[in-house]
C-alpha positions in Angstrom: 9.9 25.6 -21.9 6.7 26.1 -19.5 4.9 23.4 -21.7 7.5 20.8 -21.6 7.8 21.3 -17.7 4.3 21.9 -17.6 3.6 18.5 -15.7 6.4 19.5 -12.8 5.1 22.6 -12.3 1.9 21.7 -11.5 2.6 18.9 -9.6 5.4 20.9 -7.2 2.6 23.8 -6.8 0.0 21.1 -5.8 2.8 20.3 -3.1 3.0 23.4 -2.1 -0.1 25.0 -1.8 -0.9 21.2 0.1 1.2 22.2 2.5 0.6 25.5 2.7 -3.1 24.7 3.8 -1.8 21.8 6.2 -0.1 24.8 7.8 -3.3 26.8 8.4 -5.5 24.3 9.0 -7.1 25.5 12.7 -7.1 21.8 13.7 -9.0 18.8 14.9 -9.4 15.0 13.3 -11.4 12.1 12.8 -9.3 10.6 16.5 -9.0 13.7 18.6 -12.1 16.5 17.6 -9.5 19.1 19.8 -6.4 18.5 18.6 -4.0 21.3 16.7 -3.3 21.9 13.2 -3.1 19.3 10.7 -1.8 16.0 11.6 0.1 14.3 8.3 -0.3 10.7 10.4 -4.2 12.4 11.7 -5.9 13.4 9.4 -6.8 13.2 5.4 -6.1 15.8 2.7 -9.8 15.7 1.9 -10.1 17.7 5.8 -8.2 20.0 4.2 -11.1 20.8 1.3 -13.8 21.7 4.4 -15.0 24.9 5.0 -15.2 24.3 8.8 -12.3 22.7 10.3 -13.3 19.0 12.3 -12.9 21.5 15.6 -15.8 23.3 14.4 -13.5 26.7 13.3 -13.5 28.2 10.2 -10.7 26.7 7.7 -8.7 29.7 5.9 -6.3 26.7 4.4 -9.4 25.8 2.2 -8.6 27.9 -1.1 -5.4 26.8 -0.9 -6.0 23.2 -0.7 -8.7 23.7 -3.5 -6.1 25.4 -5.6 -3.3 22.5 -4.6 -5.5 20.0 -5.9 -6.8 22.2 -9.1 -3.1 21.6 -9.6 -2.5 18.0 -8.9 -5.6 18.0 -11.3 -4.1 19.4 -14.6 -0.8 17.6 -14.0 -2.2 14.4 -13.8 -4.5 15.8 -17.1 -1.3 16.3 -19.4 0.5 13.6 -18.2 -2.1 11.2 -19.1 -3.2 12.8 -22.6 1.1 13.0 -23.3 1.4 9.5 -22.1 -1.7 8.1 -24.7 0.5 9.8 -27.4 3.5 7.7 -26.2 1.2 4.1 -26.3 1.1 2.4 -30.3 -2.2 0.2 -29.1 -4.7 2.6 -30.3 -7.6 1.3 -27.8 -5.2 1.6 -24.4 -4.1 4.9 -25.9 -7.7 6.5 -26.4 -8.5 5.0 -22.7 -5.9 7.1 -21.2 -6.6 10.3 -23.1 -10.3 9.9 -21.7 -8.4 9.7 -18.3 -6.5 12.0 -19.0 -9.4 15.0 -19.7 -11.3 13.1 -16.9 -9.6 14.8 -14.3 -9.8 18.2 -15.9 -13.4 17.5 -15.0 -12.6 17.1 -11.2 -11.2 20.6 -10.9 -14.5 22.1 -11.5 -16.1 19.6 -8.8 -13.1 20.3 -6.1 -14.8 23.7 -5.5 -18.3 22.7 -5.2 -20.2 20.6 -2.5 -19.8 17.3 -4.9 -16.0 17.7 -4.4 -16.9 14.0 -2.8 -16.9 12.6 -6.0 -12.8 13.4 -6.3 -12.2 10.2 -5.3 -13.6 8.9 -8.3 -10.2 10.5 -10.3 -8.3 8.5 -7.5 -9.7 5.6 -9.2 -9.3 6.4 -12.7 -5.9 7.4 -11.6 -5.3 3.6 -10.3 -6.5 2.3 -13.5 -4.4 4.7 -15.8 -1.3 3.7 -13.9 -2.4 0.1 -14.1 -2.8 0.0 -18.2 0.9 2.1 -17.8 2.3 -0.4 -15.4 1.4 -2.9 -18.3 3.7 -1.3 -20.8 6.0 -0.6 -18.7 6.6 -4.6 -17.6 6.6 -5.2 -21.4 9.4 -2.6 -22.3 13.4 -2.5 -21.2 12.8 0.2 -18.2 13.8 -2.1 -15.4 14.3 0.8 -12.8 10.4 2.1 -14.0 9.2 -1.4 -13.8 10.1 -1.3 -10.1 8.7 1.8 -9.2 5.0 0.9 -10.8 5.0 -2.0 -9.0 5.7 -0.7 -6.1 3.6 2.4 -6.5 0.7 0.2 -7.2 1.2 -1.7 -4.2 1.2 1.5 -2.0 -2.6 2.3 -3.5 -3.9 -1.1 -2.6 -2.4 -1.2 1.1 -4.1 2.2 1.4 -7.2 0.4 0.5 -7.0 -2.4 2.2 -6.5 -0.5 5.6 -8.7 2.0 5.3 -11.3 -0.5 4.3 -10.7 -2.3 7.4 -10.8 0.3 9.6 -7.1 0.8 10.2 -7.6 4.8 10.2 -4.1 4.9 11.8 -2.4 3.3 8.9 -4.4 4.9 6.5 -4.0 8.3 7.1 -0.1 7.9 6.7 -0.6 5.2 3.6 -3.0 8.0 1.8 0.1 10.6 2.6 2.7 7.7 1.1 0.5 6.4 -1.9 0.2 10.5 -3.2 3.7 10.8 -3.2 4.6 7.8 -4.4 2.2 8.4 -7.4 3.4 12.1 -8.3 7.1 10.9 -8.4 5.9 8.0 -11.3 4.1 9.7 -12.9 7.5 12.4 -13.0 9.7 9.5 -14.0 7.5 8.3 -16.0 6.4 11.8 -17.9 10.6 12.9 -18.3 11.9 9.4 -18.4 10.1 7.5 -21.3 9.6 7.9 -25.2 7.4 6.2 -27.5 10.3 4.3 -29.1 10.3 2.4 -25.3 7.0 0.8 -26.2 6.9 0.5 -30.1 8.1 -3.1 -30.2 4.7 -3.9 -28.1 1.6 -4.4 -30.3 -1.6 -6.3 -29.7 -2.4 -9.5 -30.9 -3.8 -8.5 -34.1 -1.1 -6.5 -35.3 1.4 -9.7 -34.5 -0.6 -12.1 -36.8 -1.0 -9.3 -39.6 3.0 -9.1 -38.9 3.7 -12.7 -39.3 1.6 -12.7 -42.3 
């Protein structure tokens, strides 16, 4: 039972321990050094990973947000490796295995002053999603189809303004693209099969079909 649900529970622990830091995070941001608590539209998770809070106080919400994301971590870990079994196309399959043990590799670099380098997995994340979001269009899951799309789009906007500057935008769109990535990659851990993409095969295998 815990394996096949092993993917949820991480992923609604990650939640929670998030939020459990937010909640004891002393306070301060990138727009107002003296402000309270942690701001969802003020600040970024990654505040949350800091041993000394922005206001210069020390940050007990840190093991918690390093265990949150140790989490997030594995979930996103399985559900790649369990999604590569799912994929026929041997070469998009073994890239999102590699993903997938990738980001067992960021949970030993969450705790340690390279922890910057987390936002390579957000990366690899984008691109696992992206090869999914492939297969997906190519199956008969309209409703998923949708929601990768859209998921997608909430990962570039989050780019797009934090790149220009918009820290506004992009400290709610960082908050919105998470969420919107944990509940896909939910649907798409409990809600697909590998007889939804067996019909899809690569070039190759079509002509060796066709004879």
């Amino acid at each position: 039972m815990i394996k096949k649900y092993l993917v949820f529970i991480c992923m609604i622990l990650s939640v929670f321990l998030l939020v459990k830091a937010a909640s004891l995070y002393p306070g301060g941001s990138l727009l107002d050094k003296n402000s309270e608590g942690f701001g969802w539209s003020t600040n970024f998770i990654s505040n949350l990973f800091e041993a000394k809070a922005i206001n210069g106080l020390d940050n007990p919400g840190r093991i918690w947000a390093i265990l949150g994301m140790a989490f997030q971590s594995t979930g996103y870990g399985v559900f790649f490796i369990r999604m590569s079994k799912k994929i026929f196309l041997k070469v998009w399959a073994a890239v999102l295995k590699y993903i997938g043990f990738a980001n067992f590799l960021f949970i030993f670099l969450i705790a340690t002053p390279y922890h910057d380098l987390g936002t390579i997995s957000i990366v690899l994340t984008l691109f696992g999603l992206f090869i999914i979001t492939f297969f997906v269009l190519k199956s008969k899951l309209h409703l998923l189809k949708f929601c990768c799309i859209l998921c997608l789009l909430t990962y570039y906007c989050f780019f797009f303004v934090y790149g220009f500057g918009y820290l506004a935008l992009a400290f709610i769109m960082q908050k919105i693209y998470s969420l919107s990535s944990i509940l896909l990659v939910l649907g798409l851990e409990y809600f697909t099969k590998p007889q939804d993409f067996a019909n899809i095969k690569s070039v190759k295998q079509k002509k060796a079909a066709n004879g």
